[in-house]
C-alpha positions in Angstrom: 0.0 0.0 0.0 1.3 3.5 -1.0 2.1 5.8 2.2 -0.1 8.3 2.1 1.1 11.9 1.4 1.7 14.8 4.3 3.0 18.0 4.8 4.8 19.3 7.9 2.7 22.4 8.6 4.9 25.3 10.2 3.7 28.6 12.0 5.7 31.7 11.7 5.4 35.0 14.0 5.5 38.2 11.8 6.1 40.1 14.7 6.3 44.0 14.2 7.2 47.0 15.9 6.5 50.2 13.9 8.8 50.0 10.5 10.5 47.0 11.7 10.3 43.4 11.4 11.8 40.8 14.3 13.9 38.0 12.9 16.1 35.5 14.4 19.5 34.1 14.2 19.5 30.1 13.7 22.2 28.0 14.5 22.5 24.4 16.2 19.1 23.4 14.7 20.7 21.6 11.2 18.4 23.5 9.3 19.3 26.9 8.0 21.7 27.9 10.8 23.7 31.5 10.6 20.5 32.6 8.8 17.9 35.0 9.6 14.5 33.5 10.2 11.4 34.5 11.5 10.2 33.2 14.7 8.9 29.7 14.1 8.3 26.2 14.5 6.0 22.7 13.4 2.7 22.0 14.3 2.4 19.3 16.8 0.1 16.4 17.0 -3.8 17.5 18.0 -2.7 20.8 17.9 -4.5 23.7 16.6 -2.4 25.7 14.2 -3.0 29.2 16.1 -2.1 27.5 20.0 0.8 26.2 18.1 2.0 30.0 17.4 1.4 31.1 20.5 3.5 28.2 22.1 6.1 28.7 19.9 5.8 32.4 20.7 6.2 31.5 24.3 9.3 28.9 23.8 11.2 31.5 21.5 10.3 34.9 22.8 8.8 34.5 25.6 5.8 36.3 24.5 2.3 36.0 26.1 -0.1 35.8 22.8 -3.3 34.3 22.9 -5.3 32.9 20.0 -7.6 36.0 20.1 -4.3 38.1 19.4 -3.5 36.3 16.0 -5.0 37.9 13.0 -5.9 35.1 10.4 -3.0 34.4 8.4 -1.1 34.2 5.2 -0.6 30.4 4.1 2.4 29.3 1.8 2.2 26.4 0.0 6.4 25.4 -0.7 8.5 22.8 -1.8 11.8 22.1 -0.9 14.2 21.8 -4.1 14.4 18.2 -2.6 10.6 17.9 -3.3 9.3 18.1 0.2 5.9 20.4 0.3 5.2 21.9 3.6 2.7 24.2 4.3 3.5 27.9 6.0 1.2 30.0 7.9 2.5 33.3 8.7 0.9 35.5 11.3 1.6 38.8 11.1 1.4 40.9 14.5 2.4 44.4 15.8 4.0 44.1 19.4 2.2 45.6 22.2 4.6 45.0 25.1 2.2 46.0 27.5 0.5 43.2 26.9 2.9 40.8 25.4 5.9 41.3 27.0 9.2 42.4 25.5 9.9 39.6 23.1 13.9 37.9 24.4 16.1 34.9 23.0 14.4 32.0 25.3 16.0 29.5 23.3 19.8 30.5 23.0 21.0 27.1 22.2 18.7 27.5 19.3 19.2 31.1 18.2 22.2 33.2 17.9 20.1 36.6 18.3 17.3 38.7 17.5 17.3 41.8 15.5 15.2 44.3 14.2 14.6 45.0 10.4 13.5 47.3 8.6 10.0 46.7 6.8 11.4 46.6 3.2 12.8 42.9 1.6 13.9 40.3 3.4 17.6 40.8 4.4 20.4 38.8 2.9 21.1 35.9 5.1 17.6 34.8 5.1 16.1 31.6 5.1 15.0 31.3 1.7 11.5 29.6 3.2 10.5 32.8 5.6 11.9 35.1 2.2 9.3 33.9 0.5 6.8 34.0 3.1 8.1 37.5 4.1 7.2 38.1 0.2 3.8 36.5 0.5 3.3 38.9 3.7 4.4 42.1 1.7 2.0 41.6 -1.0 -0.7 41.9 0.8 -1.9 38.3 -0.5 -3.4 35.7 1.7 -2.0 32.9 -0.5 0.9 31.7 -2.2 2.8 28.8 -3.5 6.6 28.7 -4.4 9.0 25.7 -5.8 6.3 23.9 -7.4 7.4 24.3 -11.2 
């Protein structure tokens, strides 16, 4: 019997402050380390896609979002030049540290740093995966595919 055909499914915090953008530095993670990224990480079993960004908000940033604090959000269909589709939801969010917290590096064995962009393209260095959902984000679009021919 053929195995049946899935797709990681990934959450990414947009987080913004003003005319800037947070990214993140990875390293020790074997996937795109010494690039910028936004906050993010994988959907986990029986979870709902918008606790997972607010859990991953948590573990990263150490930011207290709630579901009712994520706006719907963009969704990037990709695939990996090895020819693994995932699936990319990007939530885009303006900080209000009053509420939220100041977002910090709660992971450092994960991420070498945060820094703040400016709103234009992505910065060299980036992950080519939250490039093109930083694209997606920018257009104004609430869909997008990339790396499917």
């Amino acid at each position: 019997m053929p195995t049946k055909y899935t797709s990681p499914v990934d959450v990414f915090l947009i987080l913004t402050r003003g005319e800037e953008v947070l990214l993140a530095l990875r390293r020790n993670t074997g996937y795109g380390d010494g690039q910028w990224n936004f906050p993010s990480g994988k959907l986990e079993d029986g979870e709902a896609v918008d606790v997972a960004m607010c859990r991953e908000a948590w573990e990263e940033l150490g930011l207290k979002l709630t579901p009712a604090d994520l706006p719907p959000p963009r969704l990037l269909h990709v695939r990996s030049p090895e020819g693994q589709g995932r699936i990319g939801l990007f939530y885009p969010v303006e900080l209000d540290a009053a509420r939220f917290g100041e977002p910090v590096n709660a992971e450092p064995h994960k991420c070498g740093g945060l820094r703040w962009f400016p709103l234009g393209e992505a910065p060299e260095g980036t992950v080519p995966y939250t490039a093109q959902g930083w694209t997606l984000w920018r257009s104004g679009a609430a869909y997008g595919a990339a790396g499917w021919g």
